[in-house]
N, CA, C and O atoms as CSV, one atom per row, in Angstrom:
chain,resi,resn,atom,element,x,y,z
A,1,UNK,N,N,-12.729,24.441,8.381
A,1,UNK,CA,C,-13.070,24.822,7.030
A,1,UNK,C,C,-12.677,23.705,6.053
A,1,UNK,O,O,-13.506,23.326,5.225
A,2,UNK,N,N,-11.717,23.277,6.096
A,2,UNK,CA,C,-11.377,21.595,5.361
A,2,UNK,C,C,-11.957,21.012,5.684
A,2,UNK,O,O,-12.565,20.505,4.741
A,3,UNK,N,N,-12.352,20.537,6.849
A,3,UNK,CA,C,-12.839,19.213,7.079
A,3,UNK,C,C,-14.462,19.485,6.332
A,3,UNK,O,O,-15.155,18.640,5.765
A,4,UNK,N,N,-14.698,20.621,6.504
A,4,UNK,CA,C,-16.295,21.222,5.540
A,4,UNK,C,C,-16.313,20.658,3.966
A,4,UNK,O,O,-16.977,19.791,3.398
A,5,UNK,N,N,-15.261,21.575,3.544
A,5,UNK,CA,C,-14.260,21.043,2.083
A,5,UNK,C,C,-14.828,19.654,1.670
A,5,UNK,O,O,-15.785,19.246,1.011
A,6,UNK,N,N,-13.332,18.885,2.673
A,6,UNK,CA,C,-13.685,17.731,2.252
A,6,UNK,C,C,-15.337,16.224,2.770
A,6,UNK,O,O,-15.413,14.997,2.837
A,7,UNK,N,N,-16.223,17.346,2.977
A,7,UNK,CA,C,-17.091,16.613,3.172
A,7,UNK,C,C,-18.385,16.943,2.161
A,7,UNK,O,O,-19.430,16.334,1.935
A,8,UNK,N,N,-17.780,18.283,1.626
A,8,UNK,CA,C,-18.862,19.018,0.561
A,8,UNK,C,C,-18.799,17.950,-0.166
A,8,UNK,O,O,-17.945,17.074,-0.032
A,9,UNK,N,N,-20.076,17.958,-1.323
A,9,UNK,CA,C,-20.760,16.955,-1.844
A,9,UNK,C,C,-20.756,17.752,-3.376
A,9,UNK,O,O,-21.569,18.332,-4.096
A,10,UNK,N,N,-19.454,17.429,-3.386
A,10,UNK,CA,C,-18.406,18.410,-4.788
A,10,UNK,C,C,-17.330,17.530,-4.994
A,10,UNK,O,O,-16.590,17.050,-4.135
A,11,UNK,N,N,-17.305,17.322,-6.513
A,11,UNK,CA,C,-16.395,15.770,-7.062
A,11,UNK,C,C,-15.150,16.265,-6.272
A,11,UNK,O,O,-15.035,17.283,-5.590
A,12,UNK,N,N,-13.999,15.015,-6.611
A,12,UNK,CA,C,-13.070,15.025,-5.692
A,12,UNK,C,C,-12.147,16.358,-6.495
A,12,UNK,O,O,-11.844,17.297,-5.759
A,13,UNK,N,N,-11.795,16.419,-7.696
A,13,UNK,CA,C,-10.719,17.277,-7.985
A,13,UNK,C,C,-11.226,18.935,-7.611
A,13,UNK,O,O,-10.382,19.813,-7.431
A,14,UNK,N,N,-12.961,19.253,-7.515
A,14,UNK,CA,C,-13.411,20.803,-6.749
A,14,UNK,C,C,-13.012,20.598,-5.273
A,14,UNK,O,O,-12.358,21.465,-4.693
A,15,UNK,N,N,-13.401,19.447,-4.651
A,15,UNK,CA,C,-12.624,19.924,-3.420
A,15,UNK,C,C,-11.031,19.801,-3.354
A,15,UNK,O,O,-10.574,20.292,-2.322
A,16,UNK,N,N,-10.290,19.373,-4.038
A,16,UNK,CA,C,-8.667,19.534,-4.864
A,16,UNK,C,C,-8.815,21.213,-4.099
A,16,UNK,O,O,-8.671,21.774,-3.013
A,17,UNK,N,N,-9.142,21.449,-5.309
A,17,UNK,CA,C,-9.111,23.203,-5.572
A,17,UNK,C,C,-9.432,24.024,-4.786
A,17,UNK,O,O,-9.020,25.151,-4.512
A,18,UNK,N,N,-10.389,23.245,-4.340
A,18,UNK,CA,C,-11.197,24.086,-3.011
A,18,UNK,C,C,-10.084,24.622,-1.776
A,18,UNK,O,O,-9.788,25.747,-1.372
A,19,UNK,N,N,-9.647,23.287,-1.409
A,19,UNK,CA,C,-8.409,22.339,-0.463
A,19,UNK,C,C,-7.278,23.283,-1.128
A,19,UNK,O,O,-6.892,24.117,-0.310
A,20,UNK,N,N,-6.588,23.391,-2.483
A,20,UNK,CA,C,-5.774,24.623,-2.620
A,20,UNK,C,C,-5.695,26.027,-2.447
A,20,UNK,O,O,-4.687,26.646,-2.105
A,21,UNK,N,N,-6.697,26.449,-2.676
A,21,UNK,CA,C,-7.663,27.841,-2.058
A,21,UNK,C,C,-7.123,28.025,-0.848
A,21,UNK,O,O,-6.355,28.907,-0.461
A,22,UNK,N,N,-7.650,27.005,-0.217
A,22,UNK,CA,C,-7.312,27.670,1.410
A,22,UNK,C,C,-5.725,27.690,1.747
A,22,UNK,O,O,-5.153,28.707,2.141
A,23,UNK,N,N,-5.045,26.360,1.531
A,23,UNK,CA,C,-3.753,26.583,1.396
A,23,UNK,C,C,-2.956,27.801,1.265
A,23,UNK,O,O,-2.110,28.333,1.984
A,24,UNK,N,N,-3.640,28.172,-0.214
A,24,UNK,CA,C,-2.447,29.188,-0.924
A,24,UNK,C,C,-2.886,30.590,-0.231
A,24,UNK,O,O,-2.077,31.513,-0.138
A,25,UNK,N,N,-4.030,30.679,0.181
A,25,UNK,CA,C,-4.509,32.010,0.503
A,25,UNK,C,C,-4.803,32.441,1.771
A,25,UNK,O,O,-4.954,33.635,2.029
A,26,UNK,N,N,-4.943,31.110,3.003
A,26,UNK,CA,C,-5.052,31.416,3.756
A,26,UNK,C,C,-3.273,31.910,4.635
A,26,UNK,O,O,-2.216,31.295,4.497
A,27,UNK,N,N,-3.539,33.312,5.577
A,27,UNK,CA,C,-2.009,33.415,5.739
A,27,UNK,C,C,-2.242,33.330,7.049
A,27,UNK,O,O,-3.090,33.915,7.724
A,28,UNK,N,N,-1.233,32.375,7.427
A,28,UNK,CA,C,-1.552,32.130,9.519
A,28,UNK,C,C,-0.146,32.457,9.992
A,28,UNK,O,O,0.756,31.817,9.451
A,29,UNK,N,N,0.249,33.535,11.104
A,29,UNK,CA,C,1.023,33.644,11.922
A,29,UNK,C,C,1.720,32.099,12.108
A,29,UNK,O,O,1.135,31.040,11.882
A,30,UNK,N,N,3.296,32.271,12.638
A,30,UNK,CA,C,4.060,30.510,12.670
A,30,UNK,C,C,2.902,30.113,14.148
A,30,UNK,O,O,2.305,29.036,14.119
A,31,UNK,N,N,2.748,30.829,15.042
A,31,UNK,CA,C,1.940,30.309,15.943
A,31,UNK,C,C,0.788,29.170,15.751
A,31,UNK,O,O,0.602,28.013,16.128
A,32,UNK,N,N,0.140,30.113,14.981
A,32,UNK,CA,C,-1.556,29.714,14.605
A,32,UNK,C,C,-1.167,28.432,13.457
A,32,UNK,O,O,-1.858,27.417,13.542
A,33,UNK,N,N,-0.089,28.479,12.412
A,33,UNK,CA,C,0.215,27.668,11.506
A,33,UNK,C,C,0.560,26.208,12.061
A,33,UNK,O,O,0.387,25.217,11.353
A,34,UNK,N,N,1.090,26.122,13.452
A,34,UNK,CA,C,1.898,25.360,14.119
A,34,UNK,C,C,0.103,24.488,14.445
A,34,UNK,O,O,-0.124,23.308,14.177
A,35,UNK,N,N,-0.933,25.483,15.065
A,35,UNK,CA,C,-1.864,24.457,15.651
A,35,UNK,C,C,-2.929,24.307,14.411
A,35,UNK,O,O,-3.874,23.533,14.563
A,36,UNK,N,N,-2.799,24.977,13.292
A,36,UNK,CA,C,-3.461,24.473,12.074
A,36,UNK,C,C,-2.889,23.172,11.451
A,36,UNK,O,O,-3.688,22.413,10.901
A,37,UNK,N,N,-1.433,22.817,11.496
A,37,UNK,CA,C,-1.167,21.487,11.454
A,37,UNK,C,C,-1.617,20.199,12.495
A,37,UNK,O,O,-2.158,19.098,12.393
A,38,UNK,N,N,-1.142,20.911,13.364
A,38,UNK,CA,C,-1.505,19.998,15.071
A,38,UNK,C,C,-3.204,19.422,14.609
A,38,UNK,O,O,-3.341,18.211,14.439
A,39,UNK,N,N,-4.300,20.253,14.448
A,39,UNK,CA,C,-5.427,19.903,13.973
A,39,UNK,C,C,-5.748,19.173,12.863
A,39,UNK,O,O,-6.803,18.559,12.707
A,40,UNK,N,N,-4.578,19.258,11.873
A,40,UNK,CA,C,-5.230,18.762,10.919
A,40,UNK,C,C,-4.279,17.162,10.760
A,40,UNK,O,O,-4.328,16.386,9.806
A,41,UNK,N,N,-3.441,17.024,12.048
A,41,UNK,CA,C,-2.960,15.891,11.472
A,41,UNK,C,C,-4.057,14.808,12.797
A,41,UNK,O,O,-4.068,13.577,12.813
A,42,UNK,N,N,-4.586,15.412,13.434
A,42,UNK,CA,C,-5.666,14.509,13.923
A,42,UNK,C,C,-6.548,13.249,13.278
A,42,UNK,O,O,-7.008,13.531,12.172
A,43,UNK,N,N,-6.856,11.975,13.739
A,43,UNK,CA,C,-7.450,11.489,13.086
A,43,UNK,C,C,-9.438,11.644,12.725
A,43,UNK,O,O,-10.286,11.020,12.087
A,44,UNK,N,N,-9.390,12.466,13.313
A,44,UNK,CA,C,-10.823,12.936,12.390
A,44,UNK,C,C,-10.750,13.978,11.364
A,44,UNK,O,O,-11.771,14.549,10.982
A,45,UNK,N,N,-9.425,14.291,10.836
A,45,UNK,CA,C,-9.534,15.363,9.629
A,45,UNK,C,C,-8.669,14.579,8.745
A,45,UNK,O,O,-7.855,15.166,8.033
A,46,UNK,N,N,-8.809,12.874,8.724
A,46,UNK,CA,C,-8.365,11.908,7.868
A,46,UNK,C,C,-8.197,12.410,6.163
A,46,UNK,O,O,-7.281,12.485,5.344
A,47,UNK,N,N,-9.792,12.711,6.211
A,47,UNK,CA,C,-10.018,12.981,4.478
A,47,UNK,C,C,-9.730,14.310,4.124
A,47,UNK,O,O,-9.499,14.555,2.940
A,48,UNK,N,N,-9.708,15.140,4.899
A,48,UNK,CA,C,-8.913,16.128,5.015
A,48,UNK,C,C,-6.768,16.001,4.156
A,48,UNK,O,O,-6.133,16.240,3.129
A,49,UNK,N,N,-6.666,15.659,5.049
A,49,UNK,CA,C,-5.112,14.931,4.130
A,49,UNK,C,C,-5.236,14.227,2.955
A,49,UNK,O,O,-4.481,14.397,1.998
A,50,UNK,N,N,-6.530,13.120,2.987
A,50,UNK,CA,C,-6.509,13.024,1.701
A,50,UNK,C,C,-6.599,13.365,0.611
A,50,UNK,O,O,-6.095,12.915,-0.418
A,51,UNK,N,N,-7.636,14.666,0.897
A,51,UNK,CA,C,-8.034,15.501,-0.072
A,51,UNK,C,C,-7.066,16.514,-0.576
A,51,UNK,O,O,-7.132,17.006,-1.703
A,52,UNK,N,N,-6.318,16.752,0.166
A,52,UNK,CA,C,-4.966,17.680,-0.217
A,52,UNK,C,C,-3.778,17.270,-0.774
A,52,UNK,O,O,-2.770,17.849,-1.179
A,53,UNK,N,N,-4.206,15.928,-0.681
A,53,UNK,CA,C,-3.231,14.991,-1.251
A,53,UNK,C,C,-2.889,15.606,-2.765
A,53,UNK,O,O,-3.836,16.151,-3.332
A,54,UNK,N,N,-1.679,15.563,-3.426
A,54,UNK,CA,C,-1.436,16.468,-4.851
A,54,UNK,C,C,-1.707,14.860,-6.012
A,54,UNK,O,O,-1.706,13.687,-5.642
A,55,UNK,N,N,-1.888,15.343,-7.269
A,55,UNK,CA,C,-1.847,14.490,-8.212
A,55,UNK,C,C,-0.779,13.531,-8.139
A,55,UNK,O,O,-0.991,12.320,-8.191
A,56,UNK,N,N,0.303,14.014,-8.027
A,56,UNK,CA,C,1.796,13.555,-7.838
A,56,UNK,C,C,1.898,12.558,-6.679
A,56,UNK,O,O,2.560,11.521,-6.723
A,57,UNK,N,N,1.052,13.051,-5.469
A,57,UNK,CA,C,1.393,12.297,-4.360
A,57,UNK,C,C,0.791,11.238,-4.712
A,57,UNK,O,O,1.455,10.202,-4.706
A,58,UNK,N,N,-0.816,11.173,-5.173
A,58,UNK,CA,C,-1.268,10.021,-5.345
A,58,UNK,C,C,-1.362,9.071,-6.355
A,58,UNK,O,O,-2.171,8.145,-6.406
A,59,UNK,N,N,-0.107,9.472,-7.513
A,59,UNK,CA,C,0.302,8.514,-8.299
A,59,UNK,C,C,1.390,8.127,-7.849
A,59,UNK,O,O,1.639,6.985,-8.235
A,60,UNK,N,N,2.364,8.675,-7.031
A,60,UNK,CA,C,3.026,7.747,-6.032
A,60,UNK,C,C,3.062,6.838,-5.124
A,60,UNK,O,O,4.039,6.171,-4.782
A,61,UNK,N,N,2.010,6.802,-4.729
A,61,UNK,CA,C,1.390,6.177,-3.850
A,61,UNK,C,C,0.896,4.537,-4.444
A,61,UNK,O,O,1.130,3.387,-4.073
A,62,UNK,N,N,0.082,5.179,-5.582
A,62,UNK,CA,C,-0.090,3.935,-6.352
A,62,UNK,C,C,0.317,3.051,-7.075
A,62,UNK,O,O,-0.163,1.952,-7.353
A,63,UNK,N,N,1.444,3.670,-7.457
A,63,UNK,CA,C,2.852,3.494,-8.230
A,63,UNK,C,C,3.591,2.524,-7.213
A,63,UNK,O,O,4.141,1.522,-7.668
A,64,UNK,N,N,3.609,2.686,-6.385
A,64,UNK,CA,C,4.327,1.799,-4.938
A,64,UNK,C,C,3.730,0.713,-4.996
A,64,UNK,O,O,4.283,-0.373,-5.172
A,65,UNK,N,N,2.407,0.919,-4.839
A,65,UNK,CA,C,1.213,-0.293,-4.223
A,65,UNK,C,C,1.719,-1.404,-5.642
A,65,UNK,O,O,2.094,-2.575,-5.577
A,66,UNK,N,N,1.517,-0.314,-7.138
A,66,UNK,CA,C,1.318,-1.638,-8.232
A,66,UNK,C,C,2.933,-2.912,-8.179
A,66,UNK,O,O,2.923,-4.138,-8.284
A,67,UNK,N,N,4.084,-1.993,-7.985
A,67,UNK,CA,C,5.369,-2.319,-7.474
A,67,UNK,C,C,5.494,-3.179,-6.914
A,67,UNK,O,O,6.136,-4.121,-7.378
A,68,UNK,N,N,4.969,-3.223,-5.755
A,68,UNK,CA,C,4.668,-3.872,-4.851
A,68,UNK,C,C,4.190,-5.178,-5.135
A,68,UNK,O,O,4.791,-6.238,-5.313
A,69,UNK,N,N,3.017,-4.892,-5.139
A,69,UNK,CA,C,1.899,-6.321,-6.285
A,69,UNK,C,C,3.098,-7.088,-7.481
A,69,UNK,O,O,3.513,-8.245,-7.403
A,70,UNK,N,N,3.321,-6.474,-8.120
A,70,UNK,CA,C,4.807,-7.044,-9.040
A,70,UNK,C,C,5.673,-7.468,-7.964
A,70,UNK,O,O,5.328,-8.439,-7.292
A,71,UNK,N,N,6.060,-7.252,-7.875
A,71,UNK,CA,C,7.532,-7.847,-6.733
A,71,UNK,C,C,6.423,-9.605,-6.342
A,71,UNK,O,O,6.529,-10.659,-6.969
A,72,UNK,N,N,5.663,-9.380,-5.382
A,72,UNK,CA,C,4.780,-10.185,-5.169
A,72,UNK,C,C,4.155,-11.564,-5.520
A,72,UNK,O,O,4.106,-12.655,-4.953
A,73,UNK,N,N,3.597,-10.943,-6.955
A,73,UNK,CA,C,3.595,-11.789,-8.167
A,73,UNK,C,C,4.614,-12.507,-8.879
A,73,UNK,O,O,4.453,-13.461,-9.641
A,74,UNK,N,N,5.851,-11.848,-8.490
A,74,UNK,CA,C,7.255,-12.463,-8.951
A,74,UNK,C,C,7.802,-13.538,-8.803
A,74,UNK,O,O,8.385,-14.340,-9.532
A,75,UNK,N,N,7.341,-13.401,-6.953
A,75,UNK,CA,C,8.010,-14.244,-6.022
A,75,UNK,C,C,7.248,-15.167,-5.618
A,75,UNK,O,O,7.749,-16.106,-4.998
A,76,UNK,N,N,5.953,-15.130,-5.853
A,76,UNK,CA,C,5.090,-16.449,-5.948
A,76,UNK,C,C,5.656,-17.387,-7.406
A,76,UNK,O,O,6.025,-18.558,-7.308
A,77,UNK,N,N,5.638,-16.807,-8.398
A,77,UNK,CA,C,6.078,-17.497,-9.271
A,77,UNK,C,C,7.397,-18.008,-9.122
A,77,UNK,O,O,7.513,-19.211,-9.354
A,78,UNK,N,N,8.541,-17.308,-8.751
A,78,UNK,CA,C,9.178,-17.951,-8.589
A,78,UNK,C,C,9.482,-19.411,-7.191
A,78,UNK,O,O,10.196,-20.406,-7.314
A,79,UNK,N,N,8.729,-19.036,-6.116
A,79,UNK,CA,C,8.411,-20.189,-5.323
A,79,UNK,C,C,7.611,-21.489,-5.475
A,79,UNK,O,O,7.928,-22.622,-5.113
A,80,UNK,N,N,6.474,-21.054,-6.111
A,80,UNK,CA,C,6.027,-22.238,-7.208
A,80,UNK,C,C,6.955,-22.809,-8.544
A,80,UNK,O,O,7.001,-24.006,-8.825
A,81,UNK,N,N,7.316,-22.281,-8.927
A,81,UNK,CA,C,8.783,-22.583,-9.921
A,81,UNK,C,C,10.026,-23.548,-9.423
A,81,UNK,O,O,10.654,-24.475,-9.934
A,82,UNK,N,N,10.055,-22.901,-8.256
A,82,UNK,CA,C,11.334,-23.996,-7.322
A,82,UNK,C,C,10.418,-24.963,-6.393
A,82,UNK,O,O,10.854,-25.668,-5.483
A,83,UNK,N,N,9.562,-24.897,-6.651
A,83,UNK,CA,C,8.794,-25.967,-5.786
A,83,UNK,C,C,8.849,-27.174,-6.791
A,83,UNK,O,O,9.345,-28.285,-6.600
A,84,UNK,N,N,8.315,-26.759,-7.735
A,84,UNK,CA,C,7.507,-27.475,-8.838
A,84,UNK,C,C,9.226,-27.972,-9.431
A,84,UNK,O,O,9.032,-29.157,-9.702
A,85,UNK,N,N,10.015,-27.822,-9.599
A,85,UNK,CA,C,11.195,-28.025,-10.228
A,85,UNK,C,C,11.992,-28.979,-9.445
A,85,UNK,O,O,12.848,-29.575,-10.100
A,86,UNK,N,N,11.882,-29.361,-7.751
A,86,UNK,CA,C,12.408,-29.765,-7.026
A,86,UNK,C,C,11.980,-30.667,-6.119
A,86,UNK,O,O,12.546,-31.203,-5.166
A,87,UNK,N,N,10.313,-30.793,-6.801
A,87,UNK,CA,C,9.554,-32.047,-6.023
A,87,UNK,C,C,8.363,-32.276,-7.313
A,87,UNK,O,O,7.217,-32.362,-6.871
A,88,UNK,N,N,8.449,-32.352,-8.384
A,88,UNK,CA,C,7.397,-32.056,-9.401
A,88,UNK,C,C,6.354,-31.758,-9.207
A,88,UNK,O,O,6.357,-30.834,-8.393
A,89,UNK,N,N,5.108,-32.099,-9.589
A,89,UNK,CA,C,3.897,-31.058,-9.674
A,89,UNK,C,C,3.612,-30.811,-7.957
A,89,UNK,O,O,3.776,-31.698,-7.120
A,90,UNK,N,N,3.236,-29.660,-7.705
A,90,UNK,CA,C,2.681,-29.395,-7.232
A,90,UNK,C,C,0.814,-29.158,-6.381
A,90,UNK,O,O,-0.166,-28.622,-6.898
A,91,UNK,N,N,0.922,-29.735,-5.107
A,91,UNK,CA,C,-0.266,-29.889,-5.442
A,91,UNK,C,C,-1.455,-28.282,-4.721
A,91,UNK,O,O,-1.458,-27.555,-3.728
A,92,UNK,N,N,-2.204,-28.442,-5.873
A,92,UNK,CA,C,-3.277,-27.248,-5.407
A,92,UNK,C,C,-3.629,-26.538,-3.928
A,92,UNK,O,O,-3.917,-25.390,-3.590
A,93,UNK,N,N,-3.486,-27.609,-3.332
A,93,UNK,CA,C,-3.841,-26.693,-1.779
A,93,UNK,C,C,-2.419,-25.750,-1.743
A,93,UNK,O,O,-2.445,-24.524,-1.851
A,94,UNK,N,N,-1.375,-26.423,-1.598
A,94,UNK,CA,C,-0.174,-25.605,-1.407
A,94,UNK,C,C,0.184,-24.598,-2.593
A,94,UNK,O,O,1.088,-23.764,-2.547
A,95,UNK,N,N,-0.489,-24.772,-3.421
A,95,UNK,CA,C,0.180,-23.765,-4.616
A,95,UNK,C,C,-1.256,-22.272,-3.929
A,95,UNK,O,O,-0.949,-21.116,-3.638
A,96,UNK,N,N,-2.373,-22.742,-3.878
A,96,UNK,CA,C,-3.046,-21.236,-2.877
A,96,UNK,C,C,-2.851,-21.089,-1.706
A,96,UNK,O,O,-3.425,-20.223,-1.047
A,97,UNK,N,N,-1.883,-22.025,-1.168
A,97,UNK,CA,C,-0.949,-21.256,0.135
A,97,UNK,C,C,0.111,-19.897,-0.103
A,97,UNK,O,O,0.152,-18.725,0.271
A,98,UNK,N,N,0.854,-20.731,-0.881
A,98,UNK,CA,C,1.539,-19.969,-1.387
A,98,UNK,C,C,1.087,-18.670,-2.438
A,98,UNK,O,O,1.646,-17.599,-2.675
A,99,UNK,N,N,0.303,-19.045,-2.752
A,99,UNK,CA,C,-0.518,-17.424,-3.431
A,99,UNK,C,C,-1.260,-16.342,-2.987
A,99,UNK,O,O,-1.734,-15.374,-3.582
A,100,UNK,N,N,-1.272,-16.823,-1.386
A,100,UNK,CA,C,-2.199,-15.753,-0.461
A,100,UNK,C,C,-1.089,-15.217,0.377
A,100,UNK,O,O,-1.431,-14.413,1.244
A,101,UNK,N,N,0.410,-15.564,0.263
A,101,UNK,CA,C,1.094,-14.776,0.909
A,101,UNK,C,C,1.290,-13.478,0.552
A,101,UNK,O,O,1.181,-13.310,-0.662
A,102,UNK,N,N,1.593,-12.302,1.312
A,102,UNK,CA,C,1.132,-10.932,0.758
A,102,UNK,C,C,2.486,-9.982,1.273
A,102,UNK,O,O,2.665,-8.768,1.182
A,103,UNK,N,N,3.550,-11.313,1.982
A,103,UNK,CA,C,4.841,-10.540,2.765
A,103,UNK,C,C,5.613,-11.063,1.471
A,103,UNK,O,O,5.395,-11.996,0.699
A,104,UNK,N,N,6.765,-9.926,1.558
A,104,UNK,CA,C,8.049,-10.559,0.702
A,104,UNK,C,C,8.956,-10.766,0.940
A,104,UNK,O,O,9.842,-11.216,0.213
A,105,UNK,N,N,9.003,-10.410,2.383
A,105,UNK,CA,C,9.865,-11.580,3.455
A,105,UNK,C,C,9.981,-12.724,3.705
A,105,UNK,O,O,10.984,-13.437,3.671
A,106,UNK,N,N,8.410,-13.067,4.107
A,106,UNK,CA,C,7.897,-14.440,3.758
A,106,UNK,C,C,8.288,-15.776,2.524
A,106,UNK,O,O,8.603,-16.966,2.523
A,107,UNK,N,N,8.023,-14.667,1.561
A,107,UNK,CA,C,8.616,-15.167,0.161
A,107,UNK,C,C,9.672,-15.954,-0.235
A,107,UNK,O,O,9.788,-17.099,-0.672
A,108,UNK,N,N,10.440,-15.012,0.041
A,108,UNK,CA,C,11.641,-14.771,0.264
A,108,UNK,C,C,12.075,-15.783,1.284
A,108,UNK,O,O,12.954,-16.583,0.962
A,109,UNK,N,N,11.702,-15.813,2.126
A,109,UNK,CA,C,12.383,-17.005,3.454
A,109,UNK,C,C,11.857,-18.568,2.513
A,109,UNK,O,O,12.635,-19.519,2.593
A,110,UNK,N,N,10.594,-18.740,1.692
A,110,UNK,CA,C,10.245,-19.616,1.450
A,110,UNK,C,C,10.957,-20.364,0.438
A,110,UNK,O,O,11.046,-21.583,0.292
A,111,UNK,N,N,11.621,-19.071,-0.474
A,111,UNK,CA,C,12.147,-19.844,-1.629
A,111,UNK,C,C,13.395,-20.479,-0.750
A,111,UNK,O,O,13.887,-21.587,-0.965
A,112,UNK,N,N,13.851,-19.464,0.388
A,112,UNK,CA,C,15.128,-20.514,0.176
A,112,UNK,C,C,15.388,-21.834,1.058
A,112,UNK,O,O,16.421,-22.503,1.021
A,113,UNK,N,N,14.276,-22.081,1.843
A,113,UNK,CA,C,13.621,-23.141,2.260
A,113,UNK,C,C,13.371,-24.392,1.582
A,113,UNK,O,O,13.322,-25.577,1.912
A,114,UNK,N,N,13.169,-23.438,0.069
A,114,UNK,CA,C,12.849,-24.982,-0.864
A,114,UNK,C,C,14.182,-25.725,-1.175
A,114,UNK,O,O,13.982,-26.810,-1.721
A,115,UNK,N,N,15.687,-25.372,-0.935
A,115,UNK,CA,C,16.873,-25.948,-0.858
A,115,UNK,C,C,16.924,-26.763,0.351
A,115,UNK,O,O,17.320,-27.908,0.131
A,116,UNK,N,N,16.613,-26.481,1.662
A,116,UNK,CA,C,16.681,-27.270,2.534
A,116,UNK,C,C,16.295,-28.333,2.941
A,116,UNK,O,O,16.999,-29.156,3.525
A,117,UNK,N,N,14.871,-28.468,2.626
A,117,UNK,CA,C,13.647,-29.387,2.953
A,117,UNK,C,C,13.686,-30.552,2.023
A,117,UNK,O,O,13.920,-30.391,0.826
A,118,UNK,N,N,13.489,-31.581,2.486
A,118,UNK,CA,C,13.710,-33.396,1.700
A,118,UNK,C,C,12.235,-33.588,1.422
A,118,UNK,O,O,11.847,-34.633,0.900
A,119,UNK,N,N,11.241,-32.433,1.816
A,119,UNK,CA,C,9.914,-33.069,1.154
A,119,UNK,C,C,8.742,-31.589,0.748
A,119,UNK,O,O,8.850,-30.574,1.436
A,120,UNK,N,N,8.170,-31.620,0.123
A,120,UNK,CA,C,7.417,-30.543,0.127
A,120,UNK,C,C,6.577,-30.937,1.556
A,120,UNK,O,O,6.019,-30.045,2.197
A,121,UNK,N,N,6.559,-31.656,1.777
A,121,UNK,CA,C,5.263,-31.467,3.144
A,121,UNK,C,C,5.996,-30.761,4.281
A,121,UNK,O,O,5.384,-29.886,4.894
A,122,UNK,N,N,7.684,-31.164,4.733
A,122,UNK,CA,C,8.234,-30.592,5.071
A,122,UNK,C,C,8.911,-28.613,4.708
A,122,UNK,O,O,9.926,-28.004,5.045
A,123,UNK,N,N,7.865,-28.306,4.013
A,123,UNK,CA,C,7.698,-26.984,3.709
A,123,UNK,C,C,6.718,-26.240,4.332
A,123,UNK,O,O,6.368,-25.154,3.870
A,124,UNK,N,N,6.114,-26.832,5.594
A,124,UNK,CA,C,5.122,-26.055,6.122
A,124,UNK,C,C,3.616,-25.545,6.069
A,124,UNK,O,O,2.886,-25.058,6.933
A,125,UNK,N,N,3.376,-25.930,4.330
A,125,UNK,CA,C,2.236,-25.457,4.234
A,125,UNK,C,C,1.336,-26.292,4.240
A,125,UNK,O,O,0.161,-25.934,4.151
């Protein structure tokens, strides 16, 4: 019946509602409740979860991602910053090396790399 839901060709916040409907009203024995999860955490009732997803969940979600992207953006700047400060300009190929990294581990290992290394070429990229 969800996976129906979320395939009806009804904007996303009616199947919201739709998707709450069944929730709140449907009442399943712990048995039957146990394999109504089991089913629905399958990967063909994907949009299914998504669709039940709450307002809350999915401004959390996105809220993370933009976080994320910031942190990101931070630490490129600041690796181009200690690059550029410790071997002067920088040149273009390596500055979109360094801007397609997407780890902040990576990052992170890079800035402090830029203390070690006697050359930017000796930086890997």
């Amino acid at each position: 019946m969800t996976r129906r839901i979320a395939a009806a060709g009804v904007p996303a916040n009616g199947r919201f509602l739709l998707g709450n409907w069944v929730e709140t009203y449907l009442q399943l024995e712990e048995r039957d409740l146990a394999e109504y999860e089991r089913l629905r955490e399958l990967a063909i009732n994907r949009e299914v979860i998504a669709m039940e997803m709450t307002w809350a969940e999915k401004m959390e979600i996105e809220y993370t991602q933009r976080g994320v992207q910031r942190g990101l953006d931070a630490l490129h700047h600041v690796v181009l910053r200690l690059l550029s400060q410790r071997f002067g300009s920088v040149p273009e190929a390596v500055r979109q090396k360094v801007e397609a990294i997407d780890s902040m581990d990576s990052l992170s290992n890079l800035a402090g790399k830029v203390l070690e290394v006697q050359s930017i070429d000796d930086m890997g990229l």
